[in-house]
N, C-alpha and C positions, 0 to 999 in steps of 0.2 A: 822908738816909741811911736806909736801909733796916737794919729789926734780926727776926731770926726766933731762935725759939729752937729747937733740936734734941739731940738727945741730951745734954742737962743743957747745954749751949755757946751760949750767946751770939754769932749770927753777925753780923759787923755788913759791910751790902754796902755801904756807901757805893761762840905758837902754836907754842908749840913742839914740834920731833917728837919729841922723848925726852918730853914729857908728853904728849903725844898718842896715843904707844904706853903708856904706862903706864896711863892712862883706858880706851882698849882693851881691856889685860887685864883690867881691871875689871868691863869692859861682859861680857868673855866669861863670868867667874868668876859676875855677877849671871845670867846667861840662859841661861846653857848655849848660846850659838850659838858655833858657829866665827867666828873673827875673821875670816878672809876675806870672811867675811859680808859685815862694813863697807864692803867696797868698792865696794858697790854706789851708796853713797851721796856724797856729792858733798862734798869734802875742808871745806867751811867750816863745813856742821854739825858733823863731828868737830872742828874747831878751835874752836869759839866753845864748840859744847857737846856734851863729850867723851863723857860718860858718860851722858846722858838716853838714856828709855827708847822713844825716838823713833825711834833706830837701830836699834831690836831687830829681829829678822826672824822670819820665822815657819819651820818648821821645814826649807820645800821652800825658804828663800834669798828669798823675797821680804820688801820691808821692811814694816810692819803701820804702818798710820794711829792715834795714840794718839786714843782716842775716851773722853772724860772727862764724867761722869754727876755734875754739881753738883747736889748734895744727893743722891747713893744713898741707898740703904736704911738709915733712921736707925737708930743704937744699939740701940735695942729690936727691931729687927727683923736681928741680926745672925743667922741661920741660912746652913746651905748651900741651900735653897731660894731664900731670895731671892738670894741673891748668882751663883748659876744664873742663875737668871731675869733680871737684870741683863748677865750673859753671853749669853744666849741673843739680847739684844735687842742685838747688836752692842756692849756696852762692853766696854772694856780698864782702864779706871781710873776710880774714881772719888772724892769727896768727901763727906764728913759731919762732923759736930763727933760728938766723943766725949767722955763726963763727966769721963774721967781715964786715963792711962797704960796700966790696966790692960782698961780694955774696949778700946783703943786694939788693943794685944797681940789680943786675941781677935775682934777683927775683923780684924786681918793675918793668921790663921793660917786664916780663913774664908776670906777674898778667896783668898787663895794656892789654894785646891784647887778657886776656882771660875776660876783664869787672870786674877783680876783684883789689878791695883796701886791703893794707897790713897794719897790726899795724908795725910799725918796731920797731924793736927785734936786737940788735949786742951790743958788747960790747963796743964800740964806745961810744952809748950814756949813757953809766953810766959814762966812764971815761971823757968826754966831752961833756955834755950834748946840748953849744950852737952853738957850733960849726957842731957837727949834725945835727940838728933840723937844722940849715939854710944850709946842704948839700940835703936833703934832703926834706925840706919844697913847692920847686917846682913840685916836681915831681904827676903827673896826680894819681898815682895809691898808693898813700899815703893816708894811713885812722888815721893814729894815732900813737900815741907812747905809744909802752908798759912799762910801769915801776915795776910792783910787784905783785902779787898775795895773798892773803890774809896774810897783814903786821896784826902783832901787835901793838899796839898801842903805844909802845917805838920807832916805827920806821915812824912815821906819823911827827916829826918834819924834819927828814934829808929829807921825801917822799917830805913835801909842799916846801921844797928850791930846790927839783928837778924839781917839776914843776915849779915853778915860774922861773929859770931857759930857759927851755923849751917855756915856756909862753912868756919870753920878744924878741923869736925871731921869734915864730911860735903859734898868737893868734887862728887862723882859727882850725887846727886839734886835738881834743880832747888826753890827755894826761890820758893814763886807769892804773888803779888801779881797782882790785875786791875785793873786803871785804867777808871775811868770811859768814857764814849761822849760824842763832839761836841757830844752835847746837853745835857751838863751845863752848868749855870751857871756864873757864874768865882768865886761864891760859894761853889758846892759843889766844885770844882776847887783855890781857892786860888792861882792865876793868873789872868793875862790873858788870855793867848790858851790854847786847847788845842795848839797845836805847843810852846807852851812848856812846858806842863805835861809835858807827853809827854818832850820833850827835858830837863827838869831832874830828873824821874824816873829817866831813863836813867842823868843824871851822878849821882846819888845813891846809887843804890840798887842794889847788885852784881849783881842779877837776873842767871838764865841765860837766862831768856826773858821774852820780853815777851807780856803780855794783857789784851785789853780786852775788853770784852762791848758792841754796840750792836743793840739790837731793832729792827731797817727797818720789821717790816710795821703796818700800823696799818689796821686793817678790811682793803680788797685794794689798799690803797695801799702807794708804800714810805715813806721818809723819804727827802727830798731829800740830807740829809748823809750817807748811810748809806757808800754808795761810799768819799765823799771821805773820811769817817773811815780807810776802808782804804786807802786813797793815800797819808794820811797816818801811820799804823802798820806797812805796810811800807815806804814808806821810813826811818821813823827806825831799824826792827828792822836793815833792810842796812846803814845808813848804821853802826850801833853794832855789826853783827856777831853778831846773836844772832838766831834763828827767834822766830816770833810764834804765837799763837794765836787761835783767833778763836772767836766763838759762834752757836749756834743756838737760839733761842726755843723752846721746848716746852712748856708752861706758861702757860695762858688767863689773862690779867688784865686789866683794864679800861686803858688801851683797846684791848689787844692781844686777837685772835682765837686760837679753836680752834686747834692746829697745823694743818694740812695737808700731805700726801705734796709738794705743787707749792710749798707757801711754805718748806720745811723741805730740799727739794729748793735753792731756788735760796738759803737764808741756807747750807749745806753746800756747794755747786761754788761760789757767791761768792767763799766765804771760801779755799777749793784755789785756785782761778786765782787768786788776789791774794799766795797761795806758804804759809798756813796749813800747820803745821806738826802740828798736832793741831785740833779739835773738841772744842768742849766744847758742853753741853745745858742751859740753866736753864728750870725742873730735872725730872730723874727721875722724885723723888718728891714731890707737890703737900706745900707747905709750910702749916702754918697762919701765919696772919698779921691780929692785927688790924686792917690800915690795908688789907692788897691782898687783894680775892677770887681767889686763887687758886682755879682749879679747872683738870680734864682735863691736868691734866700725863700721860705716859705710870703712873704707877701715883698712884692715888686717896690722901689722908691714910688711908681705912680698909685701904688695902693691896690694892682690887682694880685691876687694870686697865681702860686706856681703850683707846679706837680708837685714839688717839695711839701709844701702846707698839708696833701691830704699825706704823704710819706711821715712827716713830722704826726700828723693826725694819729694816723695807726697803730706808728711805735711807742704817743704815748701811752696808749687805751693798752696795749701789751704790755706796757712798765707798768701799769696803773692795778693793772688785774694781779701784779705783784709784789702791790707794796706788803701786804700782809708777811710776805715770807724775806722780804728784804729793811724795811722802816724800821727800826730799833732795834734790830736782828746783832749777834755779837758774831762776826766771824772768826769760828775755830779756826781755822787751814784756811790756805788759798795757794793755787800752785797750777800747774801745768802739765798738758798732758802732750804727747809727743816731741818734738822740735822745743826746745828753751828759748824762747828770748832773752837778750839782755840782761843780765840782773833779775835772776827771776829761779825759781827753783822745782822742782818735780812734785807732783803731790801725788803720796802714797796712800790709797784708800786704805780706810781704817771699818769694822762692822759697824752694820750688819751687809756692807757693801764689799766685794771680795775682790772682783775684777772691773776696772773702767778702762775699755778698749777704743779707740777713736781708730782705730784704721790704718794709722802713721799720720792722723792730721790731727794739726795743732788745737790746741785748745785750753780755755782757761777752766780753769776747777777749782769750787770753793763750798767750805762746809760751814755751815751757820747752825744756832739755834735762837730757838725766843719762845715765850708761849707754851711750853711744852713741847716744843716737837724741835726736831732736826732737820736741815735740809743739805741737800746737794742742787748744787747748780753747776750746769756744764754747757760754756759758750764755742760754738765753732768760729776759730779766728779765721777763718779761710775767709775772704770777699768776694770769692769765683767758685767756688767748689762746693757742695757738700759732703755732709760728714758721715760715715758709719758709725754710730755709736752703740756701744755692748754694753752691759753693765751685768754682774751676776751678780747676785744677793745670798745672803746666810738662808737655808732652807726656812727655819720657822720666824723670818721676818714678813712684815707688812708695810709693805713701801708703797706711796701712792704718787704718783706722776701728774702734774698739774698739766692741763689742756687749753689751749687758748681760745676755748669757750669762758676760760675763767674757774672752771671746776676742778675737781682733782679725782683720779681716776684710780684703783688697787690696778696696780704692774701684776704681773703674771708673776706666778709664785718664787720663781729663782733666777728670773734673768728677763732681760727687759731690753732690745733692737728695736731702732730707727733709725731711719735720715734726718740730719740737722742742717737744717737750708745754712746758705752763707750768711756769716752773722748772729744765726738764730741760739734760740737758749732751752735745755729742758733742765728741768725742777723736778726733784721726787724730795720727797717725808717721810718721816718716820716719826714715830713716839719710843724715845728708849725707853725699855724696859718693859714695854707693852708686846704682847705675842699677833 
């Protein structure tokens, strides 16, 4: 188990429709968005989890990807500058431990004019959990309550009476716990197997959502389980009715590498095509830690920044110009094209798409809808190489190819070639049943 310390806190990482309109008003009263809003999104988010700020949209009706900065700008550095800054680099929300109640306070009222929601972090809510939760439950720029970081499974009875706790004063903001990655041991799990740990977590612990963190790249390799960990985390999130979360690495430590635009690229469209519901970054801000050299996270312990922050920049304004086609999106299929990983299975294109050709290079593939329309998304796993992609289409379909201008472009009438950088991801559409 992993222990850092940060602003005086101790982090240790180890359907119904009358309440579903009620939640609603809630959602509208917390954002200021028109309810109508919500409809853009795909009815089992609202029902699983009413009020998270997942559903929020952005001013023009499109829905916003929550993009979560593990370990923000610690307590000492709560100004509007940084918290800018942290805005400017694509987040929406992020986390820190706070000494107490009241810097707690003064860093929500900071977030809030830089657009950003806080998990709140103080000691407060471990030693009083309901009485927190309703100091705090009003306030604009609350995203959630942090409780633990990869518990073991002896600690998921005392976790579900904190949430539940939590829960009976403040239904609306999702109460986070992250769960370990495949590679834990069953020592440091507390189970046998990881499906079980996964699955008794679920029955335990009232979570709105579920989150794990697992780090794939290792030098310019990935990890063989990396996948399968997400095979197996979205299934348990559908099988229990709740959206998942997933993570991105940013933050050098032995024996994980520098970020890169292409390794940060493909842990972000990974974790979207497997149905990720938010992004979150470990971390931000490089932590100290006796035991892990951290270094190059996107901003330095002295507070300057790295290459990483404008990489981190990039890739989010890329996820960002996608939420529309991934945010509440229900994914049909998900599967693989070339080389299988782990635990992971082949996906056979279905119309109005006929052939998907990658070259012999790996790749993940997944089919979604929402909205009316359908999508394909297809990520190059490679983190050295790119990819030749083919795709051939039913003659009298109209497939349009998203651009990373943001827009969406009509593909050539029956087939559709390019290079996909390492990492990188393309998106095409459709309207079934439309010519």
């Amino acid at each position: 188990m992993r222990r850092l310390h940060v602003g005086g806190c101790e982090l240790r990482f180890g359907s119904l429709s009358a309440e579903r309109r009620r939640h609603a008003r809630e959602m509208q009263r917390l954002t200021s968005v028109p309810a109508t809003a919500f409809g853009r999104l795909a009815g089992w988010l609202l029902a699983v989890l009413p009020g998270f700020l997942s559903v929020a949209t952005a001013g023009g009706g499109s829905p916003t990807l929550p993009v979560l900065a593990w370990l923000g700008p610690p307590a000492d550095q709560t100004t509007p500058e940084r918290y800018r800054e942290l805005a400017d680099a694509g987040f929406n929300h992020s986390f820190s431990g706070f000494p107490d109640a009241a810097a707690m306070t003064r860093a929500l009222d900071v977030a809030q004019a830089a657009g950003i929601r806080l998990m709140v972090s103080c000691p407060e809510l471990r030693g009083d959990p309901a009485e927190t939760a309703r100091r705090f439950k009003d306030h604009p720029a609350v995203g959630g309550y942090y409780l633990r970081d990869e518990p073991n499974a002896s600690a998921f009875e005392e976790l579900g009476a904190w949430v539940r706790r939590i829960r009976a004063v403040d239904e609306v903001r999702p109460c986070y716990i992250n769960l370990f990655p495949t590679y834990a041991s069953p020592a440091q799990l507390g189970s046998d197997s990881y499906r079980e740990h996964v699955a008794r977590f679920l029955a335990e612990v009232p979570v709105q959502v579920l989150s794990f963190d697992h780090y794939p790249i290792l030098g310019d390799q990935l990890r063989e389980d990396w996948y399968e960990n997400l095979e197996i985390i979205a299934e348990a999130a559908r099988k229990a009715g709740k959206p998942f979360w997933a993570f991105a690495l940013a933050v050098a430590h032995d024996p994980y590498p520098v970020a890169t635009v292409a390794g940060l690229r493909l842990q972000v469209f990974s974790d979207l095509a497997y149905g990720a519901q938010a992004i979150q970054y470990f971390t931000y801000w490089t932590p100290r830690s006796s035991r892990w050299n951290f270094h190059a996270a996107p901003v330095e312990t002295d507070g300057t920044r790295t290459a990483v922050y404008d990489r981190v920049k990039q890739v989010n304004a890329e996820a960002q110009s996608l939420a529309s086609v991934f945010v509440g999106s229900e994914v049909m299929a998900v599967g693989h094209a070339g080389p299988l990983p782990r635990g992971t299975r082949a996906f056979t294109p279905e119309a109005p798409v006929t052939v998907i050709d990658t070259g012999g290079h790996g790749a993940v593939v997944s089919r979604l809808r929402q909205d009316g329309h359908e999508f394909l998304a297809i990520v190059n796993r490679d983190l050295r190489e790119a990819m030749s992609l083919r795709l051939e289409f039913e003659p009298d379909a109209r497939i349009e190819h998203w651009r990373k201008a943001g827009d969406w472009e009509v593909a050539a009438a029956t087939a559709y070639a390019d290079r996909v950088e390492p990492g990188d991801i393309r998106v095409f559409r459709w309207s079934p049943g439309k010519p």
